[in-house]
N, C-alpha and C positions, 0 to 999 in steps of 0.2 A: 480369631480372624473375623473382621465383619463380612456382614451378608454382601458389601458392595462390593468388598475384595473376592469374594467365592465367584460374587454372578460375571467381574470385569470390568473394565473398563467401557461405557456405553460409546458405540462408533457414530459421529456426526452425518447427518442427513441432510443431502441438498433440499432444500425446499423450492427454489426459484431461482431464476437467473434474471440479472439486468445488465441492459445493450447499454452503452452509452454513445452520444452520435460523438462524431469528430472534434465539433467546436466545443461538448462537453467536457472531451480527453484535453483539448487544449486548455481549455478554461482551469481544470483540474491542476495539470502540468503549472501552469502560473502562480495558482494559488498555493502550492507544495514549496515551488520554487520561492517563495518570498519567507514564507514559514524556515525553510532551510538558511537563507538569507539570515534570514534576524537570528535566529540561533544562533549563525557563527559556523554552521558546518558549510558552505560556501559563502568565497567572496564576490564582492559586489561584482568583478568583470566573471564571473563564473557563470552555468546554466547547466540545469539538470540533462538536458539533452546530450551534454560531453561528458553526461556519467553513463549516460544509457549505453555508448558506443564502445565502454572499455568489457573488454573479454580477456 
């Protein structure tokens, strides 16, 4: 057995947190949204915001 198997699996460490304002979420949301688009995993009358809403 290796020494990394004996010592474990190392557990991740938050270093930082970042805020992002409102128009950045939005900005975000748009830019994902087009990325999805052109994929193919939504169609053109589609929006991520009608994926957010399913539970």
């Amino acid at each position: 057995m290796s020494e990394e198997l004996r010592r474990g699996i190392p557990k991740g460490r938050i270093v930082g947190k970042v805020e992002y304002t409102e128009e950045e979420k939005k900005q975000h949301d748009e830019d994902f949204e087009k990325i999805l688009k052109k994929a193919g995993v939504l169609k053109e009358d589609e929006s991520i915001k009608d994926m957010k809403h399913i539970d």
